[in-house]
N, C-alpha and C positions, 0 to 999 in steps of 0.2 A: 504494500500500500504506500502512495505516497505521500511523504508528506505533506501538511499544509501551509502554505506558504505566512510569510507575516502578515500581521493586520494591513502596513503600511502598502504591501504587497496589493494585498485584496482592494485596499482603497484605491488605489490610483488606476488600476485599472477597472475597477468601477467606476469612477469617472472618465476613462478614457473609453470605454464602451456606453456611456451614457449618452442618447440622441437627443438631450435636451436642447433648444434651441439656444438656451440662455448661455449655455457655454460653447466659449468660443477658444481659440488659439490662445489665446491669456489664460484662461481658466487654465490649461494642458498645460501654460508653460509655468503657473504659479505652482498647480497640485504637484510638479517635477520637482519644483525646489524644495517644498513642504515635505514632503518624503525624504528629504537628505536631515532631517532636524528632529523629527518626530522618531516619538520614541516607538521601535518596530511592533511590539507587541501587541500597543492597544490605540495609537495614534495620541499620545499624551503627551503633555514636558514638550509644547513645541514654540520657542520662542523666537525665531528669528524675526528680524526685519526689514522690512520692504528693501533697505539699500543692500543689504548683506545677500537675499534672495536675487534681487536685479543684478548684483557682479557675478554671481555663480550661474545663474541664466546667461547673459551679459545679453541683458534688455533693461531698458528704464524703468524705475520705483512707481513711475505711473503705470505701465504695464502689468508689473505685478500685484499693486492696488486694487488696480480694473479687475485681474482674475480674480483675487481673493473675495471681489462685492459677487464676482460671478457665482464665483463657489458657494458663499454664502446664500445666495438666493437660490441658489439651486440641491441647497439641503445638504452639502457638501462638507463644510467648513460652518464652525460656531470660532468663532473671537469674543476672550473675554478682556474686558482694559483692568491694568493688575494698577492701575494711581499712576502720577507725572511721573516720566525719568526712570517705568520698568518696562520692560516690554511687553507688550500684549500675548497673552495666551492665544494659540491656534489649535483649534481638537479638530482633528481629522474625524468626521461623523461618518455614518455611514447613509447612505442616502437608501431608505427600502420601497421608496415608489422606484425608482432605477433598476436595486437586487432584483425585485425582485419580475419586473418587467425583465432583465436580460436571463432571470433563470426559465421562465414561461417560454421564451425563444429557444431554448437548450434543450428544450423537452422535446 
């Protein structure tokens, strides 16, 4: 049997088989960076920030902003703001309108 892969795993490819409209090319290239940060297991402990994600992309902080609003609306991504001067928490969510629409197509 094999094993199963990380949470972090399972997430970004469930966004990246996700046909929502709302995500776009930003969204794919924010959920990319968010996976180098986040912690594998459960998508937790994920702190980076927009300038640290756009140099490892190497795309503008406006680009990754723009994906992370995408993410968010699209059930993706939860941000929480931790007060001034810490960085904001990022949880990789799992989106189950999307699961579970792309497991219905696998059947």
């Amino acid at each position: 049997m094999a094993a199963t892969p990380p949470y972090v795993v399972r997430w970004h490819h469930g966004v990246m088989d996700d046909a929502n409209p709302v995500l776009t090319w930003r969204a794919l290239v924010a959920a990319s960076a968010l996976t180098r940060f986040a912690n594998p297991k459960d998508g937790s402990d994920c702190y980076p920030g927009s300038a640290r994600c756009a140099k490892l992309m190497r795309v503008s902080e406006d680009t990754i902003e723009r994906g992370w609003d995408e993410l968010r609306e699209a059930g993706w991504l939860e941000t929480r703001s931790r007060g001034e001067g810490r960085a904001t928490l990022k949880i990789l969510r799992r989106n189950n309108r999307a699961t579970s629409k792309a497991a219905s197509t696998t059947r």
